[in-house]
N, C-alpha and C positions, 0 to 999 in steps of 0.2 A: 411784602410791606413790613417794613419795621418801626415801632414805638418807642418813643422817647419821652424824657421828661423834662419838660422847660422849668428852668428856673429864670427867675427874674429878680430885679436890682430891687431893695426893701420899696415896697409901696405904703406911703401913709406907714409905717411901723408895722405893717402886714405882712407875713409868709402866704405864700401863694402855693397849692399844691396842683399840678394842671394831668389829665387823665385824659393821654391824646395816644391812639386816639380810641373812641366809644366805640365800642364794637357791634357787629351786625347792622350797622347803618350805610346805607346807600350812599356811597362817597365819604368824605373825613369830616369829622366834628371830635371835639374833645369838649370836656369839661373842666372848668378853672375856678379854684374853691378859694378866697382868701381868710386868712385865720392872724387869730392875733396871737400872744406868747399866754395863753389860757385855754389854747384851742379851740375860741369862739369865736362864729362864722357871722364872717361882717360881710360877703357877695358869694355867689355862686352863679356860672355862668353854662349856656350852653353854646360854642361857638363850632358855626357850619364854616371850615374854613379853606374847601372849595367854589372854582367858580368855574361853572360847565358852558354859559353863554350860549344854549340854544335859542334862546330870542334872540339871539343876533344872527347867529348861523342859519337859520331858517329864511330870514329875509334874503328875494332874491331867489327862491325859490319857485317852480311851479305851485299852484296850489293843491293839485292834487297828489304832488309828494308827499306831501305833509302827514298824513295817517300814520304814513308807515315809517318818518322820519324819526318822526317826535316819540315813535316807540324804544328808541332809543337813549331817552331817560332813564328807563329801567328795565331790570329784564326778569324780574316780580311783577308786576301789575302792568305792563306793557299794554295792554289791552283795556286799562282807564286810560289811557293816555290814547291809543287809538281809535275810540271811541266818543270820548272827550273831544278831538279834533275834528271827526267824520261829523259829528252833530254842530259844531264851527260852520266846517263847509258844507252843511245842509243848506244853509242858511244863504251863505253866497250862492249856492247853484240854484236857489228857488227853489227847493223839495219843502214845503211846506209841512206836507201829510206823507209820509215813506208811505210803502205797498205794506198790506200786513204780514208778507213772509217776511220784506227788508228788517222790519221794527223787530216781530218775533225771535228773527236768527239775531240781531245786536243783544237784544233782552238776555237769549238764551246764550250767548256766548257772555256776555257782563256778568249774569250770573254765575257761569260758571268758574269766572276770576274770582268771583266773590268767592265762591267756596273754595278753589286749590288755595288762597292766598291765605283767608281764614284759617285751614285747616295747616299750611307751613308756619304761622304765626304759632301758634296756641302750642304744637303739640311737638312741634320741633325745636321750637325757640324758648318757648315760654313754661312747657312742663319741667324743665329741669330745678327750675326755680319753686314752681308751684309744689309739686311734691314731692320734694328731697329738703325744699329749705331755702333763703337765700344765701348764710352762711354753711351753708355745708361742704362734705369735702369735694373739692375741685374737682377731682379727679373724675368721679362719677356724676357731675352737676353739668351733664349732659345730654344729647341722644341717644349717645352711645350708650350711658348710665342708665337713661328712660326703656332704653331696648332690654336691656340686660333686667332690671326690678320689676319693669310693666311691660312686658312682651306685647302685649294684647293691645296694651294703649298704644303703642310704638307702629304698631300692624295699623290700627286703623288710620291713624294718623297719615301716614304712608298713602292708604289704599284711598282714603279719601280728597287725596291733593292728586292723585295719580284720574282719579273718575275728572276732577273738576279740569287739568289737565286737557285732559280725551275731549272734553263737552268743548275746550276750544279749540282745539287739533280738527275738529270737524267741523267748527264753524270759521273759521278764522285761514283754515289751511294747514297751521302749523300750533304747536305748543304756544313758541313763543314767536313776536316780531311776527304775526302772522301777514295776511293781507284781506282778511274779508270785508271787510267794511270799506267803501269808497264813499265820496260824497256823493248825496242822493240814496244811496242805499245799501245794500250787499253786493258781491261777483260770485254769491254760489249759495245755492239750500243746501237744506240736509237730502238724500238721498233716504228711502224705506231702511236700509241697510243699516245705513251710518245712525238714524232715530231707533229701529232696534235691537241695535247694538247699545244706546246708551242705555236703553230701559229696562234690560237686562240687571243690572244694577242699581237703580236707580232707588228702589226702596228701601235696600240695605243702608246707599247712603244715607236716605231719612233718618234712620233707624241708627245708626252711628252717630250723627249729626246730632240726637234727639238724647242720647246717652252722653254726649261732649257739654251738652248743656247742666244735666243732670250731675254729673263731675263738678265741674265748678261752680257750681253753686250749692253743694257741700263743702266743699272748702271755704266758701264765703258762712256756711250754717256753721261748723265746726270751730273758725276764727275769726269773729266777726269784728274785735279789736282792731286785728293787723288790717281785714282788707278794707274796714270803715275809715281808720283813721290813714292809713300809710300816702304820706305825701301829698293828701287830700287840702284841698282849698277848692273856695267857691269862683266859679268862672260863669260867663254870658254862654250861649253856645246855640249853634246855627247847623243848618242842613235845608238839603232838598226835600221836602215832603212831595209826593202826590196830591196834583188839581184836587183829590176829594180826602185829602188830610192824611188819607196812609203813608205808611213807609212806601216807598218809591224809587229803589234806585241808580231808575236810568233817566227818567226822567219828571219833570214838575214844576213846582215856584218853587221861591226860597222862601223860611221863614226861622226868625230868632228870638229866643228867648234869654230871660237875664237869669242870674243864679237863683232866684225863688220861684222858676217856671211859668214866670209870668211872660207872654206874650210881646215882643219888640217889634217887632214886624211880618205881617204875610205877605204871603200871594204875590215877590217882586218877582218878575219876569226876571231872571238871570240876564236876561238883553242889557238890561240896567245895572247890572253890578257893581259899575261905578259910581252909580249915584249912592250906593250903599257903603262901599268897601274904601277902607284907605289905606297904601303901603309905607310905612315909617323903614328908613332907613339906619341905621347904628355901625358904627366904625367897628364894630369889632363883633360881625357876622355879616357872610355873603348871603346870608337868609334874612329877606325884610320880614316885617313886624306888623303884619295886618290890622286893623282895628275897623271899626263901625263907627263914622264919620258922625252919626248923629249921639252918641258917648263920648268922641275924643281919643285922644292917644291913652291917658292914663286909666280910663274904663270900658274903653270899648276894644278892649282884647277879648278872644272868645276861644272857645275847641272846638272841631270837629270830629268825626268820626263815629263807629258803634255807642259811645256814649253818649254822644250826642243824640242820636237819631231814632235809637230807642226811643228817648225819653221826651221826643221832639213832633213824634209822629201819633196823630188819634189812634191808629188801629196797624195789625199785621192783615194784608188778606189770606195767609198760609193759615189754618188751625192750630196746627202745635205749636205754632212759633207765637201765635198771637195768645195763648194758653200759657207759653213763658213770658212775653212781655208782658201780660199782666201781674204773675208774680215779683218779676221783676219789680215794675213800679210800685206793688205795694209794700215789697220788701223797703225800698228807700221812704216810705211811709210820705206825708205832705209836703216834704220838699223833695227836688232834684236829687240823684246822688251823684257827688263829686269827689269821689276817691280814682285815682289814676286805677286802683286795680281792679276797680268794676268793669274798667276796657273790657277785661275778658270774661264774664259774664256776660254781656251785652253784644260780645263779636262772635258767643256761641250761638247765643240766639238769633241772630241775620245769617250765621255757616245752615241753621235749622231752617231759616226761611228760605235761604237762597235752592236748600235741595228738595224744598217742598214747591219752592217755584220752577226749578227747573223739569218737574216731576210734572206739574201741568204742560208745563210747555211742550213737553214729549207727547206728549197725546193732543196734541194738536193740527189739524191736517196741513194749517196754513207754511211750518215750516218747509215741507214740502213742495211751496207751490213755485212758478216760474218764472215774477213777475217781479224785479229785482231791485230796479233803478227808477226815479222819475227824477223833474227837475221843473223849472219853472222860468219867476220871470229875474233874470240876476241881479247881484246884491255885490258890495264890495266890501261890508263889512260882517262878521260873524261871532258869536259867544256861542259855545259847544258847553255845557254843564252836564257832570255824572257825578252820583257818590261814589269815588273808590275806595276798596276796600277801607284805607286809611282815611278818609272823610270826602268833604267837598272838593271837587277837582275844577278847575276854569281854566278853559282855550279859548282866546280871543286873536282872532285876525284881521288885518285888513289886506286886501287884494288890486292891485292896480288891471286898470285895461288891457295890461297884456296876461293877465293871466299869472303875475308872481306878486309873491307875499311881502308886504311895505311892512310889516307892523306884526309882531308876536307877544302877546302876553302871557303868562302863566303863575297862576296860582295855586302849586300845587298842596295836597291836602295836609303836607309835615310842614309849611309855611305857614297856613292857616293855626295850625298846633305851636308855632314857634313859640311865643311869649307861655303859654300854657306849659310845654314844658320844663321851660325856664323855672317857672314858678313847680312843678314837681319836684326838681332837683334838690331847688332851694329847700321845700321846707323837709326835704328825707336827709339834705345835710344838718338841717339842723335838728334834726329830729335822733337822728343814729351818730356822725361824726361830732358831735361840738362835745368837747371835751375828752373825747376816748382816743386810745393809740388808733392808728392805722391799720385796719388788718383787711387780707383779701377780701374777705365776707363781707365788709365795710363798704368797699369799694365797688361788689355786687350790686346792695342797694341801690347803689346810686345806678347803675345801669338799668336796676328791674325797674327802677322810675320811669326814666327813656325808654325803654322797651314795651311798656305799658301801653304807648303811642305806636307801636306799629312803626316807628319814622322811616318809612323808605329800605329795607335792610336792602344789606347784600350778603345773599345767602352763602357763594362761593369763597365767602371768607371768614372767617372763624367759626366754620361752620358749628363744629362743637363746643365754642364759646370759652374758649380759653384766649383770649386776647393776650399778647406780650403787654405787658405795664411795669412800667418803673414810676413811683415816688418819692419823693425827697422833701423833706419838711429843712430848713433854713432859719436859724436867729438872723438878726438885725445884722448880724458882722459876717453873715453867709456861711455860719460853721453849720455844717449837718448834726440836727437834731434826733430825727430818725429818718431808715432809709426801707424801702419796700419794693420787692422786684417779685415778678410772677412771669413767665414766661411756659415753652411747651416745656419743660424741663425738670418744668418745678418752681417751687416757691422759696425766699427767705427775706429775711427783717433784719435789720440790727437798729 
């Protein structure tokens, strides 16, 4: 894939700088910044400007392809998406109540996405930034850089997306794209073998997980300036809770809060989602723009994800992790905290509850048992809801008599975040860009904003986060002002 830099014809007496495209996101999105001849920023935009069409591809389909189809969105978090839809077509095949081994093996496979996906996020993506710097040198503002200064941090990082990994390789079939989940239930337990095999492990991960939290949130003790204020604005924000208020998440109601954590709405059955949720469309993203029908378009934008759900949820039922969440919340003292970089305090602490939850569930006999599949009385229409990694996930179907899918929705968790982001971008451009030259570390920022959100990556591309980029700043009469190119090669300016 190669990066380029669009220029465009003067807008309004505006230079337009465009950063296409973002890297480590799941498909192509760029950023487009416009500047006046003072270097102050009059929009900033986040444009997703692919269009993948599996809502339509899907229709016409059996319905029980669909699990493994829609895994095909991503090949990061595959397993919210197959899960997401299996709980869809619960719903149509009549499984009202799963068998307790069905529910257990989905719980223990969900979690353990939560944790592989957790631990690629933070310690792959996001440490090179955290502690090296955002402007620091390129070169080493890596993995590779994190392997080479933090050896130790690099290993666990590794060893703990490799366990979360395994936990769905046995439940699922395979790493990734697996098959375990059907509707109605599972097509396989865990075997004695493959349960102590994982528990072999399994404390250490605590115990890592438990030190991943302790990590950044020294870094939040140590800079409380940068990670209080950096691209920070107040937002509404939603998730899944658990029927009895915990964190939950595989499954529950909804409920939402506004930016003073004042209560918006509980306990809606996600059946209903519609009567809640509305999708706003804009020419200039194949990403709609959700909002809370009962707010509007202009105020009822919201976030999802760790940030959200920490701070959304009465209690953890893990101990250590709900031992963090409370520091947590008292750290952001009577209100909400709404800094994007809190993401990762808040996504170490669900990485700690996911391997505390997974830890119970290993000692559980029911994974083990035989009793796989049930069904009932049929349904032609279904809502599947999960928290994935990245926030609230929604699969909705409709089904005709013959058994193929009329109707696909999706609301995936980086569309819930869209406007959210938006506004991260915005105020870090104008927080670091308005006025100053362009320089790589400049440009960083702007990405450690989007990356903050988790949006979807794709790991198998930049993986060490050197994206090609070129910018060109333009007067009025399109002479180049200043010019900026970063590629694997290296860097220069004029």
């Amino acid at each position: 894939m190669t990066s380029h830099l669009e220029t465009a014809a003067n807008l309004e007496n505006l230079r337009r700088i465009a950063i296409d495209p973002v890297s480590r996101v799941e498909g192509h999105g760029k950023v487009t910044i416009l500047l006046d001849d003072k270097n102050r920023v009059h929009q900033v935009r986040l444009h997703i400007v692919e269009f993948r069409g599996f809502e339509k591809f899907i229709q016409g389909r059996p319905y029980w392809e669909v699990p493994v189809m829609v895994q095909r969105l991503c090949g990061i978090c595959p397993v919210s998406h197959h899960l997401a839809a299996s709980k869809a077509l619960d719903v149509i095949v009549g499984a009202k109540h799963l068998t307790p081994t069905a529910e257990k093996i989905r719980r223990l496979m969900h979690y353990g996405q939560i944790l592989q996906s957790h631990a690629l996020h933070f310690f792959h993506l996001c440490t090179p930034d955290l502690l090296f710097g955002f402007d620091s040198e390129i070169s080493r503002r890596n993995i590779a850089g994190i392997a080479e200064k933090y050896p130790e941090t690099a290993r666990r990082g590794i060893l703990l997306r490799k366990f979360g990994q395994e936990v769905i390789r046995h439940t699922a079939g395979k790493r990734v794209h697996g098959t375990g989940s059907v509707p109605g239930g599972v097509n396989k337990s865990l075997s004695i073998i493959e349960r102590d095999e994982l528990l072999k492990d399994i404390y250490q991960m605590v115990a890592w997980s438990r030190d991943a939290v302790l990590m950044v949130k020294e870094l939040h003790h140590q800079n409380p300036e940068l990670y209080n204020s950096f691209g920070a604005f107040r937002a509404n924000f939603m998730s899944m809770v658990g029927f009895d208020g915990g964190l939950d998440l595989y499954h529950g109601h909804l409920r939402g809060r506004n930016a003073n954590g004042d209560v918006l709405f509980d306990g809606v059955d996600y059946q209903n989602y519609t009567q809640l949720i509305e999708e706003e469309v804009k020419n200039w993203s194949y990403m709609k723009f959700p909002y809370l029908k009962s707010l509007g378009r202009e105020l009822g934008w919201y976030r999802v994800g760790p940030l959200s759900r920490i701070q959304n949820c009465d209690f953890l039922a893990t101990p250590l992790a709900e031992i963090e969440r409370r520091e947590f919340i008292a750290y952001g003292g009577v209100m909400p905290m709404h800094a994007p970089l809190a993401y990762h305090w808040a996504r170490m602490i669900e990485m700690l509850h996911a391997a505390e939850t997974i830890k119970d569930l290993l000692h559980d006999d029911d994974l083990t048992g035989s009793e796989l599949v049930v069904s009932g009385e049929r349904a032609f229409e279904g809502v599947g809801v999960i928290e994935a990694p990245r926030g609230t996930l929604i699969h909705h179907y409709r089904v005709d008599e013959h058994d193929l899918v009329t109707m696909c929705n999706l609301i995936v968790s980086t569309t819930h975040n869209n406007q959210a982001m938006n506004e991260a971008v915005r105020r870090v451009a104008q927080q670091y860009l308005q006025g100053h030259e362009i320089t790589e570390g400049l440009l960083n920022h702007i990405e450690v904003a989007v990356r903050a959100f988790d949006p979807c990556l794709s790991c198998a591309t930049h993986a060490l986060g050197k994206m090609p980029l070129e910018v060109e700043v333009l007067n009025e009469a399109g002479e180049r002002l200043s010019y900026f190119a970063r590629s694997g090669a290296g860097t220069h300016a004029c």
